[in-house]
mmCIF file of the N, C-alpha and C atoms, coordinates in Angstrom:
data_MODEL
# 
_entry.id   MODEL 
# 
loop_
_atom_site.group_PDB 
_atom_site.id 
_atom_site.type_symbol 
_atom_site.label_atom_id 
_atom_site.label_alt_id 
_atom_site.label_comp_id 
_atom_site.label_asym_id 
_atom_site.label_entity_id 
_atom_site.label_seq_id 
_atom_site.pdbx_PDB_ins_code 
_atom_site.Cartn_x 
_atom_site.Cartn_y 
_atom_site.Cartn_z 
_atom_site.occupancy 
_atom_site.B_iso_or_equiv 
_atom_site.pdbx_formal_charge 
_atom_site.auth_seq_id 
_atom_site.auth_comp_id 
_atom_site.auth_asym_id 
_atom_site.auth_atom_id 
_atom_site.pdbx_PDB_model_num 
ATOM 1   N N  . UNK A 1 1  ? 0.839   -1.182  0.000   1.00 0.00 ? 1  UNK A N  1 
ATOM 2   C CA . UNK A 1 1  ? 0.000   0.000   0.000   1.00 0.00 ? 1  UNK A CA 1 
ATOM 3   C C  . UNK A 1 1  ? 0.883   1.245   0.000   1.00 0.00 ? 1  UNK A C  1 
ATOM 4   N N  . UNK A 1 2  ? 0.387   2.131   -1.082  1.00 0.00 ? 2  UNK A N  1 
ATOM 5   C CA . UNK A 1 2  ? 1.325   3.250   -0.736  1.00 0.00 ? 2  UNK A CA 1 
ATOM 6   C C  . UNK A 1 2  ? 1.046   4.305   0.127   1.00 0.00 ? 2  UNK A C  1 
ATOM 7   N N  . UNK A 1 3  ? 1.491   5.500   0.563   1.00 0.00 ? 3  UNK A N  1 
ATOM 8   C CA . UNK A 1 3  ? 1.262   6.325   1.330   1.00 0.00 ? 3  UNK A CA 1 
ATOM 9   C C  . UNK A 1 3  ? 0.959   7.655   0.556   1.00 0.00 ? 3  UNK A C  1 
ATOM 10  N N  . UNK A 1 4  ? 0.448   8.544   1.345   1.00 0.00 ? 4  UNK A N  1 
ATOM 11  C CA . UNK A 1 4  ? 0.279   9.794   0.808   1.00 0.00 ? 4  UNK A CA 1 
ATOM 12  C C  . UNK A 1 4  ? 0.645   10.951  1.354   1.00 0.00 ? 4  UNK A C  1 
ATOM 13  N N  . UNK A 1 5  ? 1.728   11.045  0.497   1.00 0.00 ? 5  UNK A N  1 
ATOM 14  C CA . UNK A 1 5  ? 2.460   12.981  1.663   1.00 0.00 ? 5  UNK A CA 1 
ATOM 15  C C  . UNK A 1 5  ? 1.755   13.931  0.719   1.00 0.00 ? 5  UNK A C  1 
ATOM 16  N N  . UNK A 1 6  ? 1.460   14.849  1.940   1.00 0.00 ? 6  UNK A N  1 
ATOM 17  C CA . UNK A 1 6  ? 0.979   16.222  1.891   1.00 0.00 ? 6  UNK A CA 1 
ATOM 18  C C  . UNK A 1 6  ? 1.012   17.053  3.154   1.00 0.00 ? 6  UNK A C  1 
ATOM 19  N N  . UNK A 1 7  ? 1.255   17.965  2.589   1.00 0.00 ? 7  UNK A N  1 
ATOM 20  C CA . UNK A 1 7  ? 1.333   18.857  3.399   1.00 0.00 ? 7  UNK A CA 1 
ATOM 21  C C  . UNK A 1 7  ? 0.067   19.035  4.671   1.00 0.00 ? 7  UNK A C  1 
ATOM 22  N N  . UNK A 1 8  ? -0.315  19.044  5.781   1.00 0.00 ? 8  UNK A N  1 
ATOM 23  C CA . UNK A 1 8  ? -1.739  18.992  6.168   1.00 0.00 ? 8  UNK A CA 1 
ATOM 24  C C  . UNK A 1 8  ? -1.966  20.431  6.604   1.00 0.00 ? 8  UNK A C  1 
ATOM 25  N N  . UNK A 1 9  ? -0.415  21.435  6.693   1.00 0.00 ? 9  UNK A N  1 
ATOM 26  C CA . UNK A 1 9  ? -0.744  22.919  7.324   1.00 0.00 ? 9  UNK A CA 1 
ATOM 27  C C  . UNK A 1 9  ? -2.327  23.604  6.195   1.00 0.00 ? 9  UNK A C  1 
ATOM 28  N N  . UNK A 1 10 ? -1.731  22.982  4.653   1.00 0.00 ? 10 UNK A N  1 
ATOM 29  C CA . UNK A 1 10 ? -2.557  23.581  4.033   1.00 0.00 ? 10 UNK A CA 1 
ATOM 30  C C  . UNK A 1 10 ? -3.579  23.006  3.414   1.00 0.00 ? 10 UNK A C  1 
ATOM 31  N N  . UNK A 1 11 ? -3.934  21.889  4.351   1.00 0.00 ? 11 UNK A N  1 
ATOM 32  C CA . UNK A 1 11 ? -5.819  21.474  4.428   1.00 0.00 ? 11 UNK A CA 1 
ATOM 33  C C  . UNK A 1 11 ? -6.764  22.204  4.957   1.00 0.00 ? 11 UNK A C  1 
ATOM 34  N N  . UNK A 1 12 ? -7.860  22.225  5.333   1.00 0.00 ? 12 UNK A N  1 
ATOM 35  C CA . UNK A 1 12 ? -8.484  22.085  5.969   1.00 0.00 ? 12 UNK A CA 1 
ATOM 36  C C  . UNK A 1 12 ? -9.085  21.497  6.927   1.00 0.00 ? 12 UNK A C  1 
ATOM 37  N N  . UNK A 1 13 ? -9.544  20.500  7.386   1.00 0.00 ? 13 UNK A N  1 
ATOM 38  C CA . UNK A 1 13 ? -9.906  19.711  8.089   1.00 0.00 ? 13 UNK A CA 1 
ATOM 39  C C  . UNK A 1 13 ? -11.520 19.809  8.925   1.00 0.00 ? 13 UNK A C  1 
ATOM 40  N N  . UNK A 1 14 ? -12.131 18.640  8.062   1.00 0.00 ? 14 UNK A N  1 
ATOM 41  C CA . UNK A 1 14 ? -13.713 19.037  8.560   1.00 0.00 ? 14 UNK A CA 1 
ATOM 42  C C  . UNK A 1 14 ? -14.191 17.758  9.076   1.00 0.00 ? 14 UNK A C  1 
ATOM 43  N N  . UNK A 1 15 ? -15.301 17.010  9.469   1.00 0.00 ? 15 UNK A N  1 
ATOM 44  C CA . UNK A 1 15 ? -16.077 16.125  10.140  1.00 0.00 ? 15 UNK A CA 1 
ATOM 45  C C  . UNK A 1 15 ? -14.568 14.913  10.081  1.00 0.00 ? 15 UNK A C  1 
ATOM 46  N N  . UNK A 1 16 ? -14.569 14.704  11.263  1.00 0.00 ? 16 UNK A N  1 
ATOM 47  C CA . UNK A 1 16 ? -13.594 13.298  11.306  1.00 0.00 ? 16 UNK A CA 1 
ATOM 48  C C  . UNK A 1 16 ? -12.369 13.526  10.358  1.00 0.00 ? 16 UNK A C  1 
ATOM 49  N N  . UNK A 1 17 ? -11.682 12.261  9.928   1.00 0.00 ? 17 UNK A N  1 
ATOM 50  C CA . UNK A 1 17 ? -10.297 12.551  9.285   1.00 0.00 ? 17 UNK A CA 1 
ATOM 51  C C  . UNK A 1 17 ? -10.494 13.151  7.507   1.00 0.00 ? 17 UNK A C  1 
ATOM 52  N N  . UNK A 1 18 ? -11.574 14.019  7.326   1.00 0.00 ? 18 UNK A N  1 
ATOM 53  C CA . UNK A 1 18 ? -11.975 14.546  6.009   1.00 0.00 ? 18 UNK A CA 1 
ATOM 54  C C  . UNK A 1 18 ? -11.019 15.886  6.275   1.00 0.00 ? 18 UNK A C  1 
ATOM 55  N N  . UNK A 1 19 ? -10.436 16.200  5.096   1.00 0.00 ? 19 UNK A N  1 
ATOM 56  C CA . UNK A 1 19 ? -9.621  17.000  5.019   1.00 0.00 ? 19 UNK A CA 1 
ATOM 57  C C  . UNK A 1 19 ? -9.952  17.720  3.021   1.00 0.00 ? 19 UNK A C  1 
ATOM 58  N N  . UNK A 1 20 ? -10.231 19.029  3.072   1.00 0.00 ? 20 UNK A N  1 
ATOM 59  C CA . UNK A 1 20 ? -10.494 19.577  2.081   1.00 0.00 ? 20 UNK A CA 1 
ATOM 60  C C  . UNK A 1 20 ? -9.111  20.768  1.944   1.00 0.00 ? 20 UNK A C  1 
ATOM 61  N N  . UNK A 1 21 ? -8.607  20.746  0.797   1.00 0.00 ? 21 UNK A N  1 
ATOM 62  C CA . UNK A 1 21 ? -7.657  21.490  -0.299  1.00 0.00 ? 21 UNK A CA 1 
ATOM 63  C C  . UNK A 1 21 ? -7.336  21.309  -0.870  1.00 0.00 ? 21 UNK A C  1 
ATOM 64  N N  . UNK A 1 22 ? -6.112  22.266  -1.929  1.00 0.00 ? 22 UNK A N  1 
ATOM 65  C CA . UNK A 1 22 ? -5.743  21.985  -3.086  1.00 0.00 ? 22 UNK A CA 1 
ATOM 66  C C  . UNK A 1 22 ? -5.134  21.194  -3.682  1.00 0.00 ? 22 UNK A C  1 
ATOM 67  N N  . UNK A 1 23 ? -5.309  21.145  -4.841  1.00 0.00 ? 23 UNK A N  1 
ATOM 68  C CA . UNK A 1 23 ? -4.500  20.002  -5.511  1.00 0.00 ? 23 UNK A CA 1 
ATOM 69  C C  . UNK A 1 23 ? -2.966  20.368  -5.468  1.00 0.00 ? 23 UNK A C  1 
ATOM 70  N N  . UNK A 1 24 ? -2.637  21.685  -5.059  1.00 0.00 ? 24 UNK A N  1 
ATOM 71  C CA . UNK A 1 24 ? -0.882  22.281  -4.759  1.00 0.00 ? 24 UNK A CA 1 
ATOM 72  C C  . UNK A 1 24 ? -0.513  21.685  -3.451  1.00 0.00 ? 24 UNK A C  1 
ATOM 73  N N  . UNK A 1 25 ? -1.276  21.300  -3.192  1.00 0.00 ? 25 UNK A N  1 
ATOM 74  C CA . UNK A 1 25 ? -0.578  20.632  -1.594  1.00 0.00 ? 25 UNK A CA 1 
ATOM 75  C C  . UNK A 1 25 ? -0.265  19.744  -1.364  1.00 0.00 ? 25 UNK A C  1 
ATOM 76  N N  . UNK A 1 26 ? -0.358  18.838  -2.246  1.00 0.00 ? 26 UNK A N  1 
ATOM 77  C CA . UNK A 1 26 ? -0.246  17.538  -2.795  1.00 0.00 ? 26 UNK A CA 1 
ATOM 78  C C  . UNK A 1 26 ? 1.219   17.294  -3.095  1.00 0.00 ? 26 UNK A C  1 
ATOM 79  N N  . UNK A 1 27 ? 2.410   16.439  -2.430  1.00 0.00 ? 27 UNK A N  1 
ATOM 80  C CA . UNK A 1 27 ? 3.611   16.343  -3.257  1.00 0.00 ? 27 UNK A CA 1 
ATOM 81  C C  . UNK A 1 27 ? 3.927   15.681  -4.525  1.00 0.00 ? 27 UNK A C  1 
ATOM 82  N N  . UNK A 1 28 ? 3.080   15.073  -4.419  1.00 0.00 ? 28 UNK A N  1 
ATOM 83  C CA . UNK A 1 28 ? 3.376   13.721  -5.672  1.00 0.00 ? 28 UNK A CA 1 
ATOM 84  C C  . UNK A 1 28 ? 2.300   14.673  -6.889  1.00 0.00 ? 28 UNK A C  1 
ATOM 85  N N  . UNK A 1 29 ? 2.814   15.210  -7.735  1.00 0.00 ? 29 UNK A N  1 
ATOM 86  C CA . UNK A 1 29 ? 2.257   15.749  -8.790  1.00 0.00 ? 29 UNK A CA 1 
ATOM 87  C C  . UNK A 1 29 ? 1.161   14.960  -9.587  1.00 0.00 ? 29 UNK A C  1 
ATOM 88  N N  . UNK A 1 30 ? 1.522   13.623  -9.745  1.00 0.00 ? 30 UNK A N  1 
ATOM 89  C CA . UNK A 1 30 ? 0.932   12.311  -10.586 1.00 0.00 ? 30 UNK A CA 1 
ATOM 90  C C  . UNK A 1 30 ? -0.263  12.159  -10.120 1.00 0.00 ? 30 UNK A C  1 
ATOM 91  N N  . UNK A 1 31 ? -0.414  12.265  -8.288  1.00 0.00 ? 31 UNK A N  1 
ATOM 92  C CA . UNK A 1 31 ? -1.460  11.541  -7.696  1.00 0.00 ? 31 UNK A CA 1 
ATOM 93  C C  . UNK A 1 31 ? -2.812  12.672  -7.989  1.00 0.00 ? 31 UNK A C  1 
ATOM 94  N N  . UNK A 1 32 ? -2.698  13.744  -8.545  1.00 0.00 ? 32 UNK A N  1 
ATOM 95  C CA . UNK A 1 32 ? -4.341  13.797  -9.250  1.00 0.00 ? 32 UNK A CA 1 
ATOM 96  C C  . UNK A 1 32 ? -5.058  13.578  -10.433 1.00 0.00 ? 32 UNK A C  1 
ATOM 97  N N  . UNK A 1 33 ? -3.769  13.696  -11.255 1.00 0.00 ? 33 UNK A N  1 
ATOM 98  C CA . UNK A 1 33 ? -4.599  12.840  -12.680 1.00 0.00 ? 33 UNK A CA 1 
ATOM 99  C C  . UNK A 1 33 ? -4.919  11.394  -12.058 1.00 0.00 ? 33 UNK A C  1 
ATOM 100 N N  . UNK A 1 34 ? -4.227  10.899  -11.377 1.00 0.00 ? 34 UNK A N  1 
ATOM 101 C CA . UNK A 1 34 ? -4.947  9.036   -11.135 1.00 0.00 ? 34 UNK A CA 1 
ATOM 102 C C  . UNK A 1 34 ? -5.974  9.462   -10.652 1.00 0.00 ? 34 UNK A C  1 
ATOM 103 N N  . UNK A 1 35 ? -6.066  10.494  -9.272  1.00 0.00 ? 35 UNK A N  1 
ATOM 104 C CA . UNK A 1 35 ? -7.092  10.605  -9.136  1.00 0.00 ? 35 UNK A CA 1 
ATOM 105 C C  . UNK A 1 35 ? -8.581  10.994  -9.887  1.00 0.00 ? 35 UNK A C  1 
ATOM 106 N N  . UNK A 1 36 ? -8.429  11.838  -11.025 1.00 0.00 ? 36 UNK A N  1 
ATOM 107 C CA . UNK A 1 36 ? -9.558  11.907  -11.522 1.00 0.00 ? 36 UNK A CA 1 
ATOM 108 C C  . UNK A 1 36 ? -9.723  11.112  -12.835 1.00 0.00 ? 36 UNK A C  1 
ATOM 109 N N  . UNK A 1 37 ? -8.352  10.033  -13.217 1.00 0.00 ? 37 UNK A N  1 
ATOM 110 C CA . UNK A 1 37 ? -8.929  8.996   -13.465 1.00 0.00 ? 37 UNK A CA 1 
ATOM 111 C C  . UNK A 1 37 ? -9.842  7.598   -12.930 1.00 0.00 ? 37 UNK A C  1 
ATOM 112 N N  . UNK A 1 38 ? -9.921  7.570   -11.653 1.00 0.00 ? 38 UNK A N  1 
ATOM 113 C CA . UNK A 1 38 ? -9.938  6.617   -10.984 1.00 0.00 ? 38 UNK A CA 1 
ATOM 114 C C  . UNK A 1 38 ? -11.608 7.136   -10.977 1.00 0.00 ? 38 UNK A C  1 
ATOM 115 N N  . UNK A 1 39 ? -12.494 8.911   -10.696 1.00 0.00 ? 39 UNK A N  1 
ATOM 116 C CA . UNK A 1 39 ? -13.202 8.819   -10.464 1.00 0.00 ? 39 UNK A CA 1 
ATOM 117 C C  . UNK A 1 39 ? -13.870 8.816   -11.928 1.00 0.00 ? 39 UNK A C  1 
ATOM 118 N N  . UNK A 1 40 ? -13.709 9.202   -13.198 1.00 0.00 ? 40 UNK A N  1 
ATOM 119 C CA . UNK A 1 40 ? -14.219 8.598   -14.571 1.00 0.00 ? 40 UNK A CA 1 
ATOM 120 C C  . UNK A 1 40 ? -14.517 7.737   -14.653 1.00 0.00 ? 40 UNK A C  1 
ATOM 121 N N  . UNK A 1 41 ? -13.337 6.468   -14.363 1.00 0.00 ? 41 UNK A N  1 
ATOM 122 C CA . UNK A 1 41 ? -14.547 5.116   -14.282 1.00 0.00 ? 41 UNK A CA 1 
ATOM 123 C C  . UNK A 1 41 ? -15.597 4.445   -13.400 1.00 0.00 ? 41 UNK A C  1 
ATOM 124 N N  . UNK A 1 42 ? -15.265 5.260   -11.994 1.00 0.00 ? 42 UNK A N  1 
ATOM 125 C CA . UNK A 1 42 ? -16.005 4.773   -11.412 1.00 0.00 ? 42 UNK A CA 1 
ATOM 126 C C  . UNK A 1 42 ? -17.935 5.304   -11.335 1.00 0.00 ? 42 UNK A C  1 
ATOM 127 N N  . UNK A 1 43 ? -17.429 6.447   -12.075 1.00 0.00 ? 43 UNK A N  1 
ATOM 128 C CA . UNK A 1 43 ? -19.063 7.129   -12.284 1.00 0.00 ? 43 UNK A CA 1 
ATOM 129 C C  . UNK A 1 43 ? -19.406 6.578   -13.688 1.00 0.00 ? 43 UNK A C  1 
ATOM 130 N N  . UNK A 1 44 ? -18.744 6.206   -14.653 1.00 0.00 ? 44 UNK A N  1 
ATOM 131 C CA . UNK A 1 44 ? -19.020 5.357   -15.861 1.00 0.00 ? 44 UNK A CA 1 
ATOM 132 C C  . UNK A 1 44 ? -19.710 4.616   -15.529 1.00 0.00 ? 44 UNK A C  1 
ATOM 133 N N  . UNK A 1 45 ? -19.441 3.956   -14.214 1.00 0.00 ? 45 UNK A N  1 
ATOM 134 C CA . UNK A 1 45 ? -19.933 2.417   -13.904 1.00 0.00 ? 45 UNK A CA 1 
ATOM 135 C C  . UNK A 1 45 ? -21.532 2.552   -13.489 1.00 0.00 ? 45 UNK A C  1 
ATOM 136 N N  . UNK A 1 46 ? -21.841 3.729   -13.485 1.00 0.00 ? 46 UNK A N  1 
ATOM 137 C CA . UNK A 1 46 ? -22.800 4.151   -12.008 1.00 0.00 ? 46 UNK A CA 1 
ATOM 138 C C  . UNK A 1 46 ? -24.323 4.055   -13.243 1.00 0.00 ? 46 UNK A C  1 
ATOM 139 N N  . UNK A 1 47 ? -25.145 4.140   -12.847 1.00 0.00 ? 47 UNK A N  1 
ATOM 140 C CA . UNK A 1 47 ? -26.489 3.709   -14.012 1.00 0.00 ? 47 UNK A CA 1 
ATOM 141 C C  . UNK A 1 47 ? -28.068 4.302   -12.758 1.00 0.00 ? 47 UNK A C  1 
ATOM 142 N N  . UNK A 1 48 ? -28.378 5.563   -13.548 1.00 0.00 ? 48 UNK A N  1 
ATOM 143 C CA . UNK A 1 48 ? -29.819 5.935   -12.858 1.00 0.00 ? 48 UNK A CA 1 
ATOM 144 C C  . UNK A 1 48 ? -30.604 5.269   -12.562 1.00 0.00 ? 48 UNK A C  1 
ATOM 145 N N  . UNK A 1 49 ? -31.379 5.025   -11.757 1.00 0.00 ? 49 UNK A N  1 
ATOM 146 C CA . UNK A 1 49 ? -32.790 3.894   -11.591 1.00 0.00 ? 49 UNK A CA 1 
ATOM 147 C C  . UNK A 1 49 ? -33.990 4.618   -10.826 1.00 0.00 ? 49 UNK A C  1 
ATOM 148 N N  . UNK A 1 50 ? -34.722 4.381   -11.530 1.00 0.00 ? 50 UNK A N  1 
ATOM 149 C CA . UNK A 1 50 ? -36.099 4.383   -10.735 1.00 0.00 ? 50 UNK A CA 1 
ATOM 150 C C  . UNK A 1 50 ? -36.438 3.844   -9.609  1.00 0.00 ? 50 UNK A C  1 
ATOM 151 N N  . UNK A 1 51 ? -37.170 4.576   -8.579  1.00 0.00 ? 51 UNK A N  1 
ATOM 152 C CA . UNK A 1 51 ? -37.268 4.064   -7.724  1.00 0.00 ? 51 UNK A CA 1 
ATOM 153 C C  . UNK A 1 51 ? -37.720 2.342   -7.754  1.00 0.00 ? 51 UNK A C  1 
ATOM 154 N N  . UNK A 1 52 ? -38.252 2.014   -9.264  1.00 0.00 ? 52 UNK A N  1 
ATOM 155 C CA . UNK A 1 52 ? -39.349 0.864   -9.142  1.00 0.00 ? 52 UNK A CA 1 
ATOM 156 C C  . UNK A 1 52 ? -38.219 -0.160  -9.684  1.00 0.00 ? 52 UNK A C  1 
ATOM 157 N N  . UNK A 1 53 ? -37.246 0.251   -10.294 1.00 0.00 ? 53 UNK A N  1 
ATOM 158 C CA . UNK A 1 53 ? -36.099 -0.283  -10.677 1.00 0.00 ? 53 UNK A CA 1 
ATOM 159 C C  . UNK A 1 53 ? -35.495 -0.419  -9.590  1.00 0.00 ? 53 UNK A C  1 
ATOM 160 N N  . UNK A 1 54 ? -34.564 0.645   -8.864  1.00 0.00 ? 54 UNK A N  1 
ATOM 161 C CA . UNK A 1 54 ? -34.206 0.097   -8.133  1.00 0.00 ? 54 UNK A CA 1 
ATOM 162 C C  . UNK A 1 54 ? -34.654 -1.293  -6.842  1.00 0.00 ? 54 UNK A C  1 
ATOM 163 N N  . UNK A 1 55 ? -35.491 -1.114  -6.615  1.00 0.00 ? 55 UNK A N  1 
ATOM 164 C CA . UNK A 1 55 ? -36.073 -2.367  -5.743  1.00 0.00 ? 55 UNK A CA 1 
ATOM 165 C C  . UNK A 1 55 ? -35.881 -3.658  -6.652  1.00 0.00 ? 55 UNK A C  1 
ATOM 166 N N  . UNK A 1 56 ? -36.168 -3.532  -7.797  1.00 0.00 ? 56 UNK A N  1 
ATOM 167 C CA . UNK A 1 56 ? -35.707 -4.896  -8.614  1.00 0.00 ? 56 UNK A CA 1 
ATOM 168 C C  . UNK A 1 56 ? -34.670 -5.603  -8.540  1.00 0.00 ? 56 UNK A C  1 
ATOM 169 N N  . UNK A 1 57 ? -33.615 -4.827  -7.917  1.00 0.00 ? 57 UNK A N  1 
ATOM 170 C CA . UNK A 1 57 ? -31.802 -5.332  -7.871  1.00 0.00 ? 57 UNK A CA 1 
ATOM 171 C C  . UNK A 1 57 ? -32.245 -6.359  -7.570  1.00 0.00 ? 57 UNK A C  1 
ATOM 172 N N  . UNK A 1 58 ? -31.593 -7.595  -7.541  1.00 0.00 ? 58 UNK A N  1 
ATOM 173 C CA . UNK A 1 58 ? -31.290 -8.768  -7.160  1.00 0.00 ? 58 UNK A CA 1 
ATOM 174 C C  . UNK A 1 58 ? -30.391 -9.003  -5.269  1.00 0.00 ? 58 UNK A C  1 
ATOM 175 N N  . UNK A 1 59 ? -30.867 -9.194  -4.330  1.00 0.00 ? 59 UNK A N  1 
ATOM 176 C CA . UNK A 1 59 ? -30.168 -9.140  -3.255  1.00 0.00 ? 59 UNK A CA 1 
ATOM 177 C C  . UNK A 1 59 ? -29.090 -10.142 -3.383  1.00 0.00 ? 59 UNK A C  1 
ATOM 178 N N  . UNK A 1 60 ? -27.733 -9.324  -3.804  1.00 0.00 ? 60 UNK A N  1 
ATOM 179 C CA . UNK A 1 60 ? -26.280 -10.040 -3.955  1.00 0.00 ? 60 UNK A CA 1 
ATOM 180 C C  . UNK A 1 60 ? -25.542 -9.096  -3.400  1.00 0.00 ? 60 UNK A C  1 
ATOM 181 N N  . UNK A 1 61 ? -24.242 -9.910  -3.796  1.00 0.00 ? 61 UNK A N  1 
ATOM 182 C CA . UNK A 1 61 ? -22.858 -9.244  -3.485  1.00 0.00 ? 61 UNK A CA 1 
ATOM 183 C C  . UNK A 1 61 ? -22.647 -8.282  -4.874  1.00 0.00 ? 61 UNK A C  1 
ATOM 184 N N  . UNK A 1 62 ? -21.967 -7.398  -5.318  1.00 0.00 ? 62 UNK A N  1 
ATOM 185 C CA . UNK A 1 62 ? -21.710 -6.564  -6.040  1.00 0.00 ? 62 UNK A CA 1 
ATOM 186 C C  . UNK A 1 62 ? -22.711 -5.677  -6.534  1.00 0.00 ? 62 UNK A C  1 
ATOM 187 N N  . UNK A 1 63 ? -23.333 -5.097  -5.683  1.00 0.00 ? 63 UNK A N  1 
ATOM 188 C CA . UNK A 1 63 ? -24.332 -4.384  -5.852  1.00 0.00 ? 63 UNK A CA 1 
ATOM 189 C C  . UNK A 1 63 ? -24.354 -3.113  -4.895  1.00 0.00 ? 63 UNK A C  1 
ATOM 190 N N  . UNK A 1 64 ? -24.433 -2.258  -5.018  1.00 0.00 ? 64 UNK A N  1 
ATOM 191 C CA . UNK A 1 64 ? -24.672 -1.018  -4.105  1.00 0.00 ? 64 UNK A CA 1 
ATOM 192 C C  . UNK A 1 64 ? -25.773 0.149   -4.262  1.00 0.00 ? 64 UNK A C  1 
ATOM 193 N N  . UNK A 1 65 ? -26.896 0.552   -3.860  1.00 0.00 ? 65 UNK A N  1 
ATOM 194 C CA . UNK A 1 65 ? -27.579 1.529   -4.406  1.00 0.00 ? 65 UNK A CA 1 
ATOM 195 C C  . UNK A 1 65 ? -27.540 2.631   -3.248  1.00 0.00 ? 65 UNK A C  1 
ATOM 196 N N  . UNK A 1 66 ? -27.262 3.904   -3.773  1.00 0.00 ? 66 UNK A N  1 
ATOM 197 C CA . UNK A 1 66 ? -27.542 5.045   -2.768  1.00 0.00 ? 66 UNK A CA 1 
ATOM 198 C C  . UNK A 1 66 ? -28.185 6.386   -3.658  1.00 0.00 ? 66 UNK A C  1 
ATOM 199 N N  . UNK A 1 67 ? -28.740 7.050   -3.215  1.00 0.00 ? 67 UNK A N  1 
ATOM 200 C CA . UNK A 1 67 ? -29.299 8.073   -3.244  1.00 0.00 ? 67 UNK A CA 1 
ATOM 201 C C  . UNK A 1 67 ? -28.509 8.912   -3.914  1.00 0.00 ? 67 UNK A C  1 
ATOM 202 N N  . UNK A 1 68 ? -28.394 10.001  -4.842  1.00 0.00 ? 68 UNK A N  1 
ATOM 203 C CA . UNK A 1 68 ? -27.227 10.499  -5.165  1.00 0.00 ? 68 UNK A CA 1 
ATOM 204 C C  . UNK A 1 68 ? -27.190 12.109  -4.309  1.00 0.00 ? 68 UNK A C  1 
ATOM 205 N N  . UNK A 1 69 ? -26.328 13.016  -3.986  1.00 0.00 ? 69 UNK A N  1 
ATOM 206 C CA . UNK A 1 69 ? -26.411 14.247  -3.429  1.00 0.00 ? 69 UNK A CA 1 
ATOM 207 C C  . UNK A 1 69 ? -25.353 14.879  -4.144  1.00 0.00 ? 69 UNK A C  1 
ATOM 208 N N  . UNK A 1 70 ? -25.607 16.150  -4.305  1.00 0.00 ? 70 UNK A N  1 
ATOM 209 C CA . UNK A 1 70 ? -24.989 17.203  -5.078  1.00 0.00 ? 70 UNK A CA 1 
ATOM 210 C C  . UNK A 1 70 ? -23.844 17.000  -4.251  1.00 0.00 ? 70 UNK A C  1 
ATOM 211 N N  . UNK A 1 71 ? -22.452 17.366  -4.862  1.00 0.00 ? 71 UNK A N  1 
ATOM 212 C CA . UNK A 1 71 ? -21.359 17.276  -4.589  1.00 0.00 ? 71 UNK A CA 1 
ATOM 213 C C  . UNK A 1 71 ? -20.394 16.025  -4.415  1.00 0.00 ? 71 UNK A C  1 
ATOM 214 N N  . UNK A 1 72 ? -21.656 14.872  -4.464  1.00 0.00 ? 72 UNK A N  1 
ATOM 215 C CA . UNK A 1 72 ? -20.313 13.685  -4.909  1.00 0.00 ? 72 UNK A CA 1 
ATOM 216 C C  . UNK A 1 72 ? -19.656 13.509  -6.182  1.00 0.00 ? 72 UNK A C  1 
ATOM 217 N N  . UNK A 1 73 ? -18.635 12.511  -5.333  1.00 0.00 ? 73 UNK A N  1 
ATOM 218 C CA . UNK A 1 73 ? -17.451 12.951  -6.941  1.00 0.00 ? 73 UNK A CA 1 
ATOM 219 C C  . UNK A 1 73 ? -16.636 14.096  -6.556  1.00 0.00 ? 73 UNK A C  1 
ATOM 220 N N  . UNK A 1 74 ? -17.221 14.406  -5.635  1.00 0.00 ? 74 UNK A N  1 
ATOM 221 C CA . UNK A 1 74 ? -16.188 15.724  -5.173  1.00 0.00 ? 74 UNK A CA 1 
ATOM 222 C C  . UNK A 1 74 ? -14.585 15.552  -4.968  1.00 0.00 ? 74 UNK A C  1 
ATOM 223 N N  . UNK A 1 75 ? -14.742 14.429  -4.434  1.00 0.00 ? 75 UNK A N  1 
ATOM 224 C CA . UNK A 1 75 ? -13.148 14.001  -3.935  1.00 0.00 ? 75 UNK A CA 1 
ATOM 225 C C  . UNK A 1 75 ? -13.601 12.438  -3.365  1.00 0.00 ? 75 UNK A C  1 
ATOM 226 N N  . UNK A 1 76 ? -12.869 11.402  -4.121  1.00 0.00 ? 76 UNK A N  1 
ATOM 227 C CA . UNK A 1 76 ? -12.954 10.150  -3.927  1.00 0.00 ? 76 UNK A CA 1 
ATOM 228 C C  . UNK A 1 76 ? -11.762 9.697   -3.197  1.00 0.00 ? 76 UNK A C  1 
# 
């Protein structure tokens, strides 16, 4: 697993270990293009449903449904 240096003087720091700032604070230059590759596919993956749809899922493993709220995707 790798680690992640940054600076934390120039976070923020809000509810629990959530921490909001810039992408300059970041040492590793690389780690935000992965990052907003990583969140492209994962909202690729993502598919609207109706409420009447959703209840249809199948109760399994690889499945997740939530509600969506303005601002996700914000920072994965």
């Amino acid at each position: 697993m790798w680690t992640l240096d940054y600076d934390e003087s120039r976070f923020t720091k809000r509810k629990g270990d959530y921490l909001v700032g810039k992408v300059s604070a970041l040492e590793d230059p690389f780690l935000y293009p992965r990052t907003q590759e990583y969140k492209r596919r994962l909202s690729g993956m993502m598919r609207p449903l109706s409420n009447e749809d959703f209840f249809r899922i199948p109760k399994t493993t690889g499945y997740h449904g939530s509600r969506k709220y303005d601002g996700e995707f914000m920072v994965v």
